[in-house]
N, C-alpha and C positions, 0 to 999 in steps of 0.2 A: 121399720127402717126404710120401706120403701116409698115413702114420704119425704117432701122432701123439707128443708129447713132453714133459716136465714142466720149465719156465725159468723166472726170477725173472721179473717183469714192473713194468713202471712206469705208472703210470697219469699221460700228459701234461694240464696244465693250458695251454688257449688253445693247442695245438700239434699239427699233425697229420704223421708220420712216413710217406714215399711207398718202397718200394722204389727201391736205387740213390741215393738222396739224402743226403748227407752232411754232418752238422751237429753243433753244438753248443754245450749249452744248463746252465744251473745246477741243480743239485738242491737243493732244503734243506730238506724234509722225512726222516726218520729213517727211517721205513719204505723210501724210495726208496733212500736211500743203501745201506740194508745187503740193498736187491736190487742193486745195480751191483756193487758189494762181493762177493756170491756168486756171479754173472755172470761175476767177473773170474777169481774163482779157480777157476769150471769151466772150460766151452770158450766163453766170451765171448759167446753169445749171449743177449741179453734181449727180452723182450715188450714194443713198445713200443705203449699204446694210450691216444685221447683218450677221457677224461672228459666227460660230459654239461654237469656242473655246475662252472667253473674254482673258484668261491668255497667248494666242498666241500672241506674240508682231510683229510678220513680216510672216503674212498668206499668203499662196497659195491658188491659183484659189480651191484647194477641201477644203477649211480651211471654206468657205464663201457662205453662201445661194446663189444662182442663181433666187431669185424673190427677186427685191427691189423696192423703191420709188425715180421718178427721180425729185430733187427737187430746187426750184432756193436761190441761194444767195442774200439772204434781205441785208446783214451786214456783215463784216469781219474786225475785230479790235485786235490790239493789246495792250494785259495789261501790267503793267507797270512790273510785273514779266515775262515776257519775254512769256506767256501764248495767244496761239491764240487761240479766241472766234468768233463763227459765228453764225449768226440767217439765220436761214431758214425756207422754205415752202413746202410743199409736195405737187406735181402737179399730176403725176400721176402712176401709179404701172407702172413694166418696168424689161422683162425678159433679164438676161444678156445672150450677143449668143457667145463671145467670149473674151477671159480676155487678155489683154494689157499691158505685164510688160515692163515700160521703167524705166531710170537707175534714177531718180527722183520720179516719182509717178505711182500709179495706173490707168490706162484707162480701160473700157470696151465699147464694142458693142454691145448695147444692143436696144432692141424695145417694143413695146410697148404692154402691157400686158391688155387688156380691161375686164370691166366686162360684165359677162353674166347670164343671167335670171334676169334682173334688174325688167321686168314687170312684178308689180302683182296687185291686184284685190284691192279693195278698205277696201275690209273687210279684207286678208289677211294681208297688212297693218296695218289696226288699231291693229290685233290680236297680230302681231307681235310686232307694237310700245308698245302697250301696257304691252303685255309680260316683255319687257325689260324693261320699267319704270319702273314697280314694281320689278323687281328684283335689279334694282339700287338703289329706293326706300330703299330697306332690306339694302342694301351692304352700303349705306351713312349713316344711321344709327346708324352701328357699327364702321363704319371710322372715326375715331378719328380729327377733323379739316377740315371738307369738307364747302368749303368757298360756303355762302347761294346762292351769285352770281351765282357763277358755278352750284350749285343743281338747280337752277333755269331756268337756261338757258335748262339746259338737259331736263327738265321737260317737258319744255315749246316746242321744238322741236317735230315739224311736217311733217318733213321729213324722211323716214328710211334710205336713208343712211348716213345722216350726223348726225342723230341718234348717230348710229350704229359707225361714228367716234370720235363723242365727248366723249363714255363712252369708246372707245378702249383708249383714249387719256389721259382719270382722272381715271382710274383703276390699280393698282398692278398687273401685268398677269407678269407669268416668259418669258424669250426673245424667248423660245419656244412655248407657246402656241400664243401669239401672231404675229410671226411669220408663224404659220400654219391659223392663221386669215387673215392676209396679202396675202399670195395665197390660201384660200378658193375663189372661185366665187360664185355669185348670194347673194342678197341681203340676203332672205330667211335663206339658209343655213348658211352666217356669223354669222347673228343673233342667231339662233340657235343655231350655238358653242359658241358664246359668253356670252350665259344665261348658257349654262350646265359649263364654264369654274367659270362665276360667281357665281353659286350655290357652287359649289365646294370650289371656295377661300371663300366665307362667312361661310360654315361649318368650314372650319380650322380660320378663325376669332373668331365663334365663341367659338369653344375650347378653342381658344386661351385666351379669356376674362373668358372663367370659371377658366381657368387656374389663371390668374392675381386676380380672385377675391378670389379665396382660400388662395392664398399666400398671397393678400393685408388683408382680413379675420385673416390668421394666426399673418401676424406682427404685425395687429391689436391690436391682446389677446396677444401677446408677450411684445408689447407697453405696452399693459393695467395691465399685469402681473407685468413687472417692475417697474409701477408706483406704483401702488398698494405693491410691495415689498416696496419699499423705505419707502411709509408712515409707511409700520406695520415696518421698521425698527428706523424711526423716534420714535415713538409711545412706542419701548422697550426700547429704550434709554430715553427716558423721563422716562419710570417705572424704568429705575434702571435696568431689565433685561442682565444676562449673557448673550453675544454672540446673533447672530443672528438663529433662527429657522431654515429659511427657506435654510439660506447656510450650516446651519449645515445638514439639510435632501439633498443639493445637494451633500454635501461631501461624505454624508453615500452612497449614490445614484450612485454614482462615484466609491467609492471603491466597492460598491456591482458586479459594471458591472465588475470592474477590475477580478472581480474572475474567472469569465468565467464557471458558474456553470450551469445545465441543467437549462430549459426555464420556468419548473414551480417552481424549487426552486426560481431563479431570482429575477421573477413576486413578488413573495412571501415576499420574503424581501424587495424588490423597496415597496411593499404595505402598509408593515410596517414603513419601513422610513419615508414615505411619511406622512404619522400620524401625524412628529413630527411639521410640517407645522400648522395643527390645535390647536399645543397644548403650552401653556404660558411655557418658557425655566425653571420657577422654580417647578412648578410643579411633584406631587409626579409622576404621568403618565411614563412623560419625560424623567425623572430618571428611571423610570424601562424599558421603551424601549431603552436606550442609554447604559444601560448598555447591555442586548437584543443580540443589535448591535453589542458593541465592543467585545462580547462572541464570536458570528457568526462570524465577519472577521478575528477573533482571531484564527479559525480554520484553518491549512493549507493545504485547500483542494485540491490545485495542488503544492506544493512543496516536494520536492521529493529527496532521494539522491543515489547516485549512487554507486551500488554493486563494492564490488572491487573481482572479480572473478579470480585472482591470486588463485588456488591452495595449492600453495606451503606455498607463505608466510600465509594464514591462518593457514595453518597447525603451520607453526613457532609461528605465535601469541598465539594460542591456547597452544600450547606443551610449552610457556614459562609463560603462566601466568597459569595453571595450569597441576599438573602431573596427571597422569591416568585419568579415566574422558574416559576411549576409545570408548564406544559407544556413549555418545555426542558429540565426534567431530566427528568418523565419520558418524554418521547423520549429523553435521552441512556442512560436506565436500561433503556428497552426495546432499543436497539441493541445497548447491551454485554448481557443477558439473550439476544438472539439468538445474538450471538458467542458467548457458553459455549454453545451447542446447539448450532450449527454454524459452526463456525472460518473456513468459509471463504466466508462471506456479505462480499459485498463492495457497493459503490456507495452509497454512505450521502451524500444532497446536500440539505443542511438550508439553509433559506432564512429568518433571525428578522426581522422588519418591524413596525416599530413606530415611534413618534414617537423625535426625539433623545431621548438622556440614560438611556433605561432600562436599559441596561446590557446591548445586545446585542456590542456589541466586550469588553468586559472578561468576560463569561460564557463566550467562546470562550477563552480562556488556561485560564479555571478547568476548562471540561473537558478541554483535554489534559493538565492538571495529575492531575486525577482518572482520567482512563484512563491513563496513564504514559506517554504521549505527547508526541512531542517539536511545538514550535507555531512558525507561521511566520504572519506577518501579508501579507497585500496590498491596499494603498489604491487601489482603481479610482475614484476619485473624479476626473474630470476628463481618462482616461485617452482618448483618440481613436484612435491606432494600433494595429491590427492584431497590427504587430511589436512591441509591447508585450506579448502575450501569447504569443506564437509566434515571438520572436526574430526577427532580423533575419540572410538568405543571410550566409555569410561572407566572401564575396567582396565584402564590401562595407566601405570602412574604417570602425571603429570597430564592426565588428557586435560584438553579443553576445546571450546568451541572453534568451530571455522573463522575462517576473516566475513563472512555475509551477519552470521552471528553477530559478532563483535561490531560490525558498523552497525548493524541496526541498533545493539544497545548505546553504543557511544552516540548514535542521532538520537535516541530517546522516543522514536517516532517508526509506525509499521508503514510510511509512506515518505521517506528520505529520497536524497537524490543520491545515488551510488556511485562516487565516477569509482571504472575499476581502468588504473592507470596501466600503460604500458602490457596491455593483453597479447600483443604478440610476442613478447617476450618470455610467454611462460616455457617451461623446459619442461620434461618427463624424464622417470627413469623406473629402476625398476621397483619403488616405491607406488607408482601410480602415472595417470596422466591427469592433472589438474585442467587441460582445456577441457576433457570430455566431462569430467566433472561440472564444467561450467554450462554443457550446453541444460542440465535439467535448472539452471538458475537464469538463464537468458532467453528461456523457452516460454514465451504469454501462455500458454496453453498446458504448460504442467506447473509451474512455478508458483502456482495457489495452496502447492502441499509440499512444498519442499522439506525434508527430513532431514534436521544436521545429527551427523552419528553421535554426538555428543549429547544432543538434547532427547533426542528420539521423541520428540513432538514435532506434528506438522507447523510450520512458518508459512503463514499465507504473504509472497514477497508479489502478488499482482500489481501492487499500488505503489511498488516500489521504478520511479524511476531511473532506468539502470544507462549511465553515458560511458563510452567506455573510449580508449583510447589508443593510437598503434600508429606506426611510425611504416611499417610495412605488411598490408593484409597478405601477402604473399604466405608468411610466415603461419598465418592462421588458420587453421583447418578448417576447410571447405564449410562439412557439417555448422560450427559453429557461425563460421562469417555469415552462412545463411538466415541464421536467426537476429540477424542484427541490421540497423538500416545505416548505412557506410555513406556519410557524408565527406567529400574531401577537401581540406585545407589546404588551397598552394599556398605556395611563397609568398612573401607581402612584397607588393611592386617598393620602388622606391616615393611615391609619395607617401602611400602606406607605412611607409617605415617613420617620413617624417611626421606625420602626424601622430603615429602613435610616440613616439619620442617627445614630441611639444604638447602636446595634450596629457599622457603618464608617466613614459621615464624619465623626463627633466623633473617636474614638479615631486615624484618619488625619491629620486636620488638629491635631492637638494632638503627635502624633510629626513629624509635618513643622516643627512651628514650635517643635518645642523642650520643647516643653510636659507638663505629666500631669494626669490625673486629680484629683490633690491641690491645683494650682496653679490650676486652672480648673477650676470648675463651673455645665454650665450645666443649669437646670432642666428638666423635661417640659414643665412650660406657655411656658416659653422657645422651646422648638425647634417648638410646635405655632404659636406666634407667626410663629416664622421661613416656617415654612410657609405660613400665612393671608394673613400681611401684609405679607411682604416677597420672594414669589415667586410667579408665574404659569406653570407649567411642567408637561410632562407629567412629564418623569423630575426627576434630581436633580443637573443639574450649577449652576445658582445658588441653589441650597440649600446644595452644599457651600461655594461661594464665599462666602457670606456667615458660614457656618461658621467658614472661615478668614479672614475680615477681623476675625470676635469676637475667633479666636485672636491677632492681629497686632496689636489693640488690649490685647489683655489683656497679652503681651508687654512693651508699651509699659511697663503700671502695672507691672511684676515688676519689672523693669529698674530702676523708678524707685523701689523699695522695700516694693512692697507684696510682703504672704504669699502671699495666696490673695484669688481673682475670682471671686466668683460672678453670676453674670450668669440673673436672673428677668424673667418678663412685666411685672413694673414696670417694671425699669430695662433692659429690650431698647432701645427709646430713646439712649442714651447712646451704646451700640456701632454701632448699625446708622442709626441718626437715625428721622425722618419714617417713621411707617407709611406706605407707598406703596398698600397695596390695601386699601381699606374693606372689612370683610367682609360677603356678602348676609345679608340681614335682611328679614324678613318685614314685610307691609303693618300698618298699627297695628292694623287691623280689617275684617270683609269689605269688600270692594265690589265693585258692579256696572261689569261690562264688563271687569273686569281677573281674569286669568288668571294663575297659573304654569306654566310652560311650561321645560320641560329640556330641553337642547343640548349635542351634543358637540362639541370642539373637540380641535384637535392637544395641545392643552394638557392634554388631560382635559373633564370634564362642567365644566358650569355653568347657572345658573338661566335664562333666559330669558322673562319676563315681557311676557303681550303685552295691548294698553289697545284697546279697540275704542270709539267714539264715536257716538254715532247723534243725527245732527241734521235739522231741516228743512230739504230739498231737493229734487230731481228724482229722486232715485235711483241718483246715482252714488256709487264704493266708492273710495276714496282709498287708498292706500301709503306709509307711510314707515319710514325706520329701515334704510333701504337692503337691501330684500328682495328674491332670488332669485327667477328666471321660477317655479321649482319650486315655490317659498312662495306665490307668487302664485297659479299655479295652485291650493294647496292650498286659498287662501283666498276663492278663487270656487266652490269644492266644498263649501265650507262655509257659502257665502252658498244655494246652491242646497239642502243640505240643511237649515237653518236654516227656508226658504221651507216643506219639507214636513212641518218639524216645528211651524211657526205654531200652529196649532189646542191641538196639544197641551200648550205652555206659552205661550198666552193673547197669541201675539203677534199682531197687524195682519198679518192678509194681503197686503196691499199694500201693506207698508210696503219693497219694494224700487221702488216706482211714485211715492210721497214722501218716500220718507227718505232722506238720504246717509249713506253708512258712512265712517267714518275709520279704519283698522287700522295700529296704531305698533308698532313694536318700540324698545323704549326702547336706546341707545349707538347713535346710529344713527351713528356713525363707521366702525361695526364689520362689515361684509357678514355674511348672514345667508341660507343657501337650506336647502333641503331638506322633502322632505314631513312629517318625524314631528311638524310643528305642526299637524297637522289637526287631532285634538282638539281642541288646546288652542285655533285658530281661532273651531271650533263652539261649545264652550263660551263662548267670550267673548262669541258674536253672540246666542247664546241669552240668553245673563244682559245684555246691553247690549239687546236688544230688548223683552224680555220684564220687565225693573225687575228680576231678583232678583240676589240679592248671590251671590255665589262663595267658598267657604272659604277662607281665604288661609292654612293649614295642610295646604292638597291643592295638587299635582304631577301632571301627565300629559305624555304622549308619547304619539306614536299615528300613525298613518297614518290618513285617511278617504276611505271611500270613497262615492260619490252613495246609494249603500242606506245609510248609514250603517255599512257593518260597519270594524271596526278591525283595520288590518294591522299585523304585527309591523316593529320598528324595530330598530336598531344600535345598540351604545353602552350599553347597559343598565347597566351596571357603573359609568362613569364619572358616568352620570345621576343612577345612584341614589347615587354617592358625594355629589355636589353637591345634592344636596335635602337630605342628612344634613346637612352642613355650613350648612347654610340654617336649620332645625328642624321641616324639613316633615314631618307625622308619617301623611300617605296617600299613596300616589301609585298611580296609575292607567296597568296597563301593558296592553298586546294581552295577550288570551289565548292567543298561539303563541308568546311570550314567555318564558312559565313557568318551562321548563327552563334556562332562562341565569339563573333566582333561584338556581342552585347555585353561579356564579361572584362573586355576589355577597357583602362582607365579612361578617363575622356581626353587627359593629356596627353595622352597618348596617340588617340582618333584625332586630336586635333593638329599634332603635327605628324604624322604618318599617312601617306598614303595607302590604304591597299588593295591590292591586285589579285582579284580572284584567277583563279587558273584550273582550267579540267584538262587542260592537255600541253606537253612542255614548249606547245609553240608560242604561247601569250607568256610564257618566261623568259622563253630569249629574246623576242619580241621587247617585252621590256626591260630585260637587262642588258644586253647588248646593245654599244654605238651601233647606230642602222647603217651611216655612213658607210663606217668599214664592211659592210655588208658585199659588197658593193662588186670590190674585188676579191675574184672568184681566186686565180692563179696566185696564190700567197705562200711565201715559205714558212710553213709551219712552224718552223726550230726559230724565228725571230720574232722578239716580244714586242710586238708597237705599242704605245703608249699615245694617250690623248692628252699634251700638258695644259694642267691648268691652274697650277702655281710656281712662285720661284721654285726651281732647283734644291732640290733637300726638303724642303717645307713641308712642317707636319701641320694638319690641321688639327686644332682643336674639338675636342668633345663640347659639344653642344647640351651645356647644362640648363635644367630648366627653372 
């Protein structure tokens, strides 16, 4: 055999051939066949050897092991599908020396491959047969179908190397390690690899089997789950039971995952659901975790809408749903400007405070209208509880969610606009205090986890635009006001009034009641009427009201035949009746002791006229017209500096040691405090002590102080609307003043002069005839006057 010899050969796919072992297997490759075929017809021996590669269909000499098994042909038949099958035997191992392509089949030259170290010892022997019994032992075990025959025969074998072949022959080994079995020599060593190969595939068996029995384990309890459902769903339907429990808790279960919320809210809710498994469908329980549930999914904790960061057209939105309004849009214009630069600016807590009626609740719809935002309103007006804002435990009958809650679900969206209306308003008692409650909701910096007691999930509310609204911060707790940016809304001047009347409340109140443009008309000096005469207001909600009474009278005439109504400053009368507010009007002519004096009120500015009196007495200062400690105060600072300015406008030194002062403010129905009457105090005592007359076409405001210098005041805008409306053509402000003349209308700037002032000498300066300056020796107690119309004659207010 040590010769060598030239045989067809077959190259096995996935198959490794052992000497002694007898098998067989399909051929159907053509090359193979017509080597079996020339095998047959010599002396029946062939090459049989594994291939490296099974998926290679026409291998090269490197494609194919070079140790194989040279083996004889027992049988060679063909099936009736056209399939050739051969049995064979494996004689003996057989190195290939040289490979043989002919144009038909594969030959090699190959010879014979013997074993060495075959002798061993007796004990070595048993150690070894032994060895491998018992590890075959293990391995037949866990192999699924090992025919008892076959365990037996293995057993029972007392030979090591046919041992050593019959378990290479009934074992799973991949065509690699078997292969490397095939040219291992020496008895010894086979064996040896063949127990560490076997140890190995019994480890992955047995994984394998822990594996099959967890999962057979699982479908088990999945089996037994579902059977066990069916009977409890049997079981409700016999009771008459709504609906199924346990599909109802996979539904809830299902939509819960669908949210995609952190891992311990999740948990949280799947735990609760899970409850509804244990518990009868009619049960009061049930009902209280179902409702629970549908609160919680009801929250839309990832739905979201998208900014419209256009610029421009915000601003158009803005600028047509409402006029003036200029620092909340543009704050609303610098927010969304931030948002396009960076997207993920969050905590925006806008606070609008201004007198009723200006239009801080309706400007909040218009800008989530113009940011494409979805808008949810809350009235804290009158709100005392706690659990008003933060829900009420659910363990409690009737709980349910807070009002932040609830507007997030009624917007649909975790990035709404929130107005929370009338915030100063809220009350406490011994329930709770709902403002403090609100600072962890208005706070950018914790408000990303906000907890309603009801839901007892975090609400990420950052993205939530919150505008809130209040009539007086005063009322508001510090803490809170702090977390919020306090825009304030004055009064709307009188143009403002009319424009927003001719641009919305006409054209509103005329589609509410039916009405058009063509069927009623009412003029400009009509609605400036409406304004003057028949409204005292800062904003414009009984402006509209009488708007729409025009409409409901005009109505009336249509109904009854007429075309068209036009309604002018003649015949506003008819609609409305009785002018209710005379309008202010200037003095006929100067006079001494009497001043104009400008006041702000909730309502807007208005004139304020103050009468000083100076009569013979002891030297006391009299009050009336029901004036404030504050005014009081001002007006002893003004007796005091009056005293230092004696000399210089020709007054009696000691005329506080014989004179009495009288000081009126004329409506004296009306309370009246505050300092910015100091001017106008000094002036009045100066021109009452001194005989000179006072321009009654000059206005001041002012703060005074014992040096006489003038501090700046409030209100400037409203003030200087009300002198306009008056015809006053100077007015006399602080000089730290100044820059608030930017806020002021331009109708205003264009018929007004004004008179900066840092000290009260540029006030009397220009309020005071200089003439009368003149003379010094003047009797105090008599009023001169400068005439400068007929007798009696009132001048009219100069409307614009």
């Amino acid at each position: 055999m040590a010769n060598t010899k030239t045989i067809p050969a077959i190259s096995l796919r996935g198959l490794v051939v052992f000497p002694s072992m007898v098998l067989h297997f399909d051929v159907g490759r053509e090359r193979s066949v017509n080597a079996l075929k020339a095998a047959a017809k010599d002396s029946g021996e062939i090459f049989l050897v594994a291939q490296r590669d099974a998926s290679e269909t026409a291998p090269t000499a490197k494609d194919i092991y070079s140790i194989g098994v040279v083996g004889m042909i027992k049988q060679l038949l063909t099936t009736p599908d056209g399939t050739t099958r051969v049995l064979v035997e494996g004689l003996y191992r057989a190195k290939a020396v040289k490979a043989l392509f002919s144009g038909d089949y594969l030959r090699y030259e190959v010879k014979a491959y013997p074993s060495r170290g075959t002798a061993l010892s007796e004990s070595t022997q048993a150690a070894a047969k032994r060895a491998l019994k018992e590890t075959f032992e293990t391995y037949a075990q866990i192999t699924p179908k090992m025919p008892k025959d076959l365990y037996e025969s293995i057993i029972t074998e007392e030979d090591c190397a046919r041992l050593f072949d019959k378990v290479v022959f009934n074992i799973a080994l991949k065509v690699e390690d078997k292969q490397t079995l095939l040219e291992t020599n020496g008895v010894l060593q086979r064996i040896k690899l063949l127990i560490s190969m076997m140890e190995a595939e019994i480890e992955i068996m047995m994984t394998e089997l822990e594996i099959q029995e967890q999962v057979r384990e699982s479908v088990d309890k999945n089996q037994r789950d579902y059977y066990l459902r069916e009977q409890l769903r049997a079981i409700s339907r016999q009771l008459g039971d709504e609906g199924d429990p346990t599909e109802e808790c996979d539904e809830y279960i299902q939509k819960i995952k669908a949210l995609k919320l952190p891992e311990e809210s999740e948990e949280k809710l799947i735990k609760e659901a899970e409850k509804l498994r244990r518990m009868s469908g009619s049960s009061q329980e049930s009902a209280v975790l179902r409702t629970y549930l549908d609160t919680v999914l009801a929250v839309p904790f990832n739905k979201r809408t998208k900014d419209k960061l256009n610029i421009d057209s915000v601003e158009k939105k803005l600028d047509h749903d409402h006029y003036g309004l200029k620092k909340v849009k543009e704050r609303i214009l610098e927010t969304l400007s931030v948002r396009a630069l960076a997207p993920d600016v969050k905590g925006q807590i806008i606070c609008l405070y201004g007198p009723p009626g200006v239009g801080k609740t309706s400007i909040g719809r218009s800008i989530a209208d113009a940011l494409g935002r979805k808008y949810a309103r809350i009235s804290l007006g009158g709100v005392h509880d706690e659990a008003e804002i933060r829900g009420h435990r659910k363990t409690y009958v009737g709980a349910m969610p807070g009002r932040i809650v609830k507007a997030l679900t009624q917007a649909k969206s975790i990035n709404p606009v929130i107005l929370l209306d009338e915030i100063d308003k809220m009350g406490s008692d011994y329930k709770g205090d709902p403002s403090s409650a609100m600072l962890e909701v208005l706070d950018a910096e914790q408000n990303n986890a906000f907890v309603d007691n009801y839901l007892e999930v975090p609400i990420d509310l950052s993205e939530v635009l919150f505008i809130t609204t209040a009539n007086d911060t005063s009322t508001i707790p510090a803490p809170l006001l702090d977390r919020m940016e306090v825009i304030e809304l004055s009064s709307y001047t009188r143009e403002e009034k009319f424009n927003i009347a001719k641009r919305h409340l006409v054209p509103k109140q005329l589609k509410k009641n039916g009405e058009s443009s063509k069927t009623l008309k009412i003029s400009d000096k009509a609605l400036y009427s409406i304004i003057d005469s028949y409204t005292r207001e800062a904003g414009v909600r009984k402006l509209e009201r009488r708007i729409g009474e025009i409409c409901r009278k005009t109505a009336k005439k249509l109904v009854s035949g007429e075309k068209e109504v036009r309604v002018t400053d003649a015949n506003i009368e008819e609609f409305l009746g009785v002018k209710k507010f005379k309008p202010e009007v200037l003095a006929a002519h100067d006079e001494v002791g009497l001043v104009n004096g400008l006041a702000w009120t909730s309502v807007g500015g208005t004139m304020l006229p103050l009468e000083v009196l100076v009569l013979e007495g002891t030297g006391k200062t009299e009050f009336t017209g029901q004036l404030g400690d504050v005014m009081k105060e001002s007006a002893k600072i003004a007796v005091s500096l009056t005293r230092s300015l004696a000399e210089k406008y020709g007054i009696d030194p000691g005329f506080y040691k014989d004179k009495d002062i009288h000081i009126h403010a004329p409506e004296g129905a009306v309370p009246k405090d505050g300092p910015s009457a100091g001017v106008t105090l000094t002036t009045a005592l100066v021109s009452a002590l001194s005989g000179t007359p006072v321009r009654r076409d000059v206005a001041m405001t002012g703060e005074i102080t014992l040096r006489g210098k003038v501090l700046p005041i409030g209100g400037l805008k409203e003030k200087s609307m009300a002198a306009y409306r008056a015809g006053i053509k100077t007015v006399c402000i602080p000089n730290d003043n100044v820059p608030d003349l930017e806020e002021i209308d331009e109708k205003v700037k264009e018929n007004i002069r004004f008179v900066p002032a840092e000290d009260i000498e540029t006030v009397l300066e220009t309020a005071l005839v200089r003439e009368n300056c003149t003379l010094v020796k003047r009797e105090a107690s008599k009023l001169k006057t400068k005439p400068v119309t007929k007798k009696n004659e009132r001048k009219p207010v100069l409307n614009a």
